[in-house]
N, C-alpha and C positions, 0 to 999 in steps of 0.2 A: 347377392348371388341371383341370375338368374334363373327363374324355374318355368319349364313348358310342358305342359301338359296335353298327351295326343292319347288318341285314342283307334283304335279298331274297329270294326262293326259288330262283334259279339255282344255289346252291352253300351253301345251309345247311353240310356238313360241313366244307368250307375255312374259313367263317365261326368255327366253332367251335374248332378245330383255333389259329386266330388268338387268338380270348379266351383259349382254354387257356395258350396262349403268355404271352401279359401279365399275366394274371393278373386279369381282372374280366368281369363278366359280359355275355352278349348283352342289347343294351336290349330288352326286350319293347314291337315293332309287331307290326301286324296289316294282312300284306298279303295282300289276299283277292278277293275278284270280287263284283262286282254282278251280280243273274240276267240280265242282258244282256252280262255278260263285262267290262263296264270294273272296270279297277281301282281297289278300295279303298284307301284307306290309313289308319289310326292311330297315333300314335306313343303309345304308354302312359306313357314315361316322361319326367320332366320334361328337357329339353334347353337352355333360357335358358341363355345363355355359353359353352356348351360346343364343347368341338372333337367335330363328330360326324361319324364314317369310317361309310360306307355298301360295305359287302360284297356286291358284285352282279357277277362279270364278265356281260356281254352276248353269250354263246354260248347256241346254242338251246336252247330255241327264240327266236331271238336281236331279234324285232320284243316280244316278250312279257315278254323279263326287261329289252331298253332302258329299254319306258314304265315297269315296277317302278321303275327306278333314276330317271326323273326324276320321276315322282311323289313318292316315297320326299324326294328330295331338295327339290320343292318344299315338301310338309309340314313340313320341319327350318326351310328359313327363313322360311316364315312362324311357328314355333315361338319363333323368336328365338335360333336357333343360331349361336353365335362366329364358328365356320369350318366348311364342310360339306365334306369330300376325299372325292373318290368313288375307292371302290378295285376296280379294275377289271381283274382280275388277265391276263382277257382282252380286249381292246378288239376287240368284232366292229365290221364294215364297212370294215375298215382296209382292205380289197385294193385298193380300189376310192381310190388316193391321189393320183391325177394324169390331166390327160386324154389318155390313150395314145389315142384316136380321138375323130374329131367324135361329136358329139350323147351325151355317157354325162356323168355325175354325176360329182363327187368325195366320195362319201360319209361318208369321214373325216373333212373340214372339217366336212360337216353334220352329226353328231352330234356334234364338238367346241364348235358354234354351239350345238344345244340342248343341251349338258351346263351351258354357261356362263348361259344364259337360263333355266335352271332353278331357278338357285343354287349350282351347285358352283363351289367358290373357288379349289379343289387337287382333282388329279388323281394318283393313285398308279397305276401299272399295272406293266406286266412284258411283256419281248419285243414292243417293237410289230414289228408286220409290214413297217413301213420307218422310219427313226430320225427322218427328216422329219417325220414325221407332230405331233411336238411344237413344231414351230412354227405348227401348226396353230390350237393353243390361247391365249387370251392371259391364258390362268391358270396360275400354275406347275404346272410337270410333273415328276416326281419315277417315274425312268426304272428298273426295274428290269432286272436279268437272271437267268437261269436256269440261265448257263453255270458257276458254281461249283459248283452241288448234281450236276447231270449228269454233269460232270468227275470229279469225285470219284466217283462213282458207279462207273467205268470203269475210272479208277483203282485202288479196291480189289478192281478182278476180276482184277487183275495182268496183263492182254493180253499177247501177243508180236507183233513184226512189224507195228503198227498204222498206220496213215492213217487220216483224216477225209477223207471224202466230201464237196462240197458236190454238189448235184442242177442246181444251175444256177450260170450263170455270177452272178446277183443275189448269192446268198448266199454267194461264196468269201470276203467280211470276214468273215463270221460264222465260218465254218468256218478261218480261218486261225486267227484268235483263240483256237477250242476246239481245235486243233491245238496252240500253244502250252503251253497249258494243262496240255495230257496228253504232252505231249513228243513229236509224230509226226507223220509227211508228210504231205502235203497233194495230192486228185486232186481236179479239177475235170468235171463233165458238160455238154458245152454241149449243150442240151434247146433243141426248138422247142413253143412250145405252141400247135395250129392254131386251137383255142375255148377258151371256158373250164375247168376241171376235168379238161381230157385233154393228154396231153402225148406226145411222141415222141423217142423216146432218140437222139442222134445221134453224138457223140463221146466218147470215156473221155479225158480229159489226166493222164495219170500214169499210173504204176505198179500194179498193183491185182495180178498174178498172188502164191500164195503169201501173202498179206495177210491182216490181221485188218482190216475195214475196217466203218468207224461211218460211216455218212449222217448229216448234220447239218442240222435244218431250222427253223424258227418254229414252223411247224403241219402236220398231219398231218390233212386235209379227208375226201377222197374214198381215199386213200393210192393213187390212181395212179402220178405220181409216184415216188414212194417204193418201190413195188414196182416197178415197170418199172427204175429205177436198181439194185437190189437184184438183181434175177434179170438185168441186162445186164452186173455186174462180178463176178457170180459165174460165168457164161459165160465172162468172160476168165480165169478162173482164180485169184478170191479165195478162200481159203482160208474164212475165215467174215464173215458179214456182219451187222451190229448197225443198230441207227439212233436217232437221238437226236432230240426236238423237244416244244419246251416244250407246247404247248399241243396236246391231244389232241382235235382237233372229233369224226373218225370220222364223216361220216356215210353215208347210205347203206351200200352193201356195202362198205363198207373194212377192218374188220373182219375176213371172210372173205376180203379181199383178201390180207391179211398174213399172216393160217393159210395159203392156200396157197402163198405168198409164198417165196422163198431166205432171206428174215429168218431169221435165231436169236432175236432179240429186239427188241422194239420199246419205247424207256424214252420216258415220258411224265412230267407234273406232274400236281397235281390243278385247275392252273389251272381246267379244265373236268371235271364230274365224270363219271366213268367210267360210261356206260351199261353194265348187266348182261345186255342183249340181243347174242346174237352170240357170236364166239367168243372167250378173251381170254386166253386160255393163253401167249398170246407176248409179251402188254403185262407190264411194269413201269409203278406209278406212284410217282412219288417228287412228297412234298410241300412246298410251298412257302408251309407256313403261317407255321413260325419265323422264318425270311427276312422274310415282309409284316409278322409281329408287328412285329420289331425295327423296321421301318423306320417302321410307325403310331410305338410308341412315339418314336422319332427325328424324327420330324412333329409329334408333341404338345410334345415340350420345347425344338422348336425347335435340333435337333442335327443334325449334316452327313449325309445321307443316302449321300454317295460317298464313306464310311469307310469303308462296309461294302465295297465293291469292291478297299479298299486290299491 
């Protein structure tokens, strides 16, 4: 079976990072701009029969690398491409997954609608933002996580005295689960969020004085959130405070937020690529390219993908 491997301009180096992994090369397109800005597309090489994985997550500038990704993808099938899996290490729009008030959008659905009208047949991703969100799709979906490589991460720093933080009461599965993991208790934050991107610390549930304690999250946006959590359980007397979340947006001043932040550390993936603007002395990025390799090759031969999690 042949398999091609293309990519977008959102994350070239996860892209590669991927091939390195399997061991073959990136198919040479050409995705570029018209003097009016729409996007180009070429596929240079040939693709008839082929399973072809498109390497694009849709993080910002995130309206700019979507139409990359359905461009890119309608060219493959009209190319006469086997199977087209969009691999999508980040699925932006996902916040937006239910209608918490009258008159708003679900704009997960809508991008899983043109992912599907595009030509994508198969959908790879990692950490969605709510687990729901894959019956969204009525293409398989092939679910990743990020909580083995992080874990491990924490693990070889040998901690003492540890708990996982969840930030809000949504994410205590996620942080129970990384709790297990790593062998340690579990503090919950119940947070009001009065608009969007801003949030209000209200209660600590557990333990947290004398602690080594990891926040645990999906994404890391604005990092409000995340620092208001951090400088309120170190107030109560956490001993040090880490934070853990797959997908690293950062944007605006979030950055600067976490330099002056109670953080020690802030561990990220390369899911999204680390802008070099800003301060970044306290980010870790750990990658998750051998993880996606494995699981392309495991999608091309048609092998179990929840091995890997065994």
């Amino acid at each position: 079976m042949k398999l091609k491997i293309v990519s977008g301009n959102a994350n070239l180096d996860l892209a590669k990072k991927i091939t390195e992994n399997i061991g073959v090369e990136l198919s040479e397109a050409k995705v570029g701009r018209f003097s009016d800005g729409e996007i180009q597309v070429k596929i240079a090489d040939n693709v008839r029969g082929a399973d072809c994985f498109i390497i694009q997550p849709t993080c910002p500038s995130v309206n700019e690398n979507l139409m990359e990704l359905l461009v890119l993808a309608d060219a493959l099938k009209r190319a006469s491409a086997r199977r087209i899996i969009a691999v999508i290490p980040y699925y932006g729009y996902a916040r937006q997954d239910r209608k918490s008030e009258p008159r708003v959008p679900i704009t997960a659905r809508l991008v899983a609608n043109l992912l599907a009208t595009a030509g994508v047949t198969r959908l790879l991703t990692m950490d969605l933002h709510a687990d729901q969100i894959q019956g969204f799709f009525d293409i398989p979906v092939d679910h990743l996580y990020a909580k083995p490589i992080l874990s491990k991460y924490f693990q070889d720093k040998d901690l003492k005295d540890v708990v996982v933080v969840s930030p809000d009461a949504g994410g205590a599965d996620r942080a129970r689960s990384f709790a297990k993991l790593i062998h340690a208790g579990l503090v919950i934050v119940d947070k009001r969020r009065p608009r969007p991107n801003e949030a209000s610390i209200m209660n600590i549930i557990g333990e947290v004085k004398g602690k080594t304690c990891i926040i645990v999250d999906d994404l890391v946006d604005t990092a409000g959130t995340l620092t208001k959590v951090a400088d309120a359980i170190k107030e109560k007397g956490a001993a040090r405070v880490l934070a853990a979340a797959t997908h690293g947006v950062l944007s605006g001043q979030s950055k600067q937020r976490v330099q002056n932040s109670a953080l020690e550390e802030l561990v990220i993936t390369d899911t999204i690529p680390l802008s070099k603007e800003g301060p970044n002395e306290k980010i870790v990025v750990l990658s998750v390219g051998p993880i996606l390799a494995e699981a392309i090759k495991r999608i091309s031969n048609d092998e179990s993908i929840s091995a890997l999690f065994l």
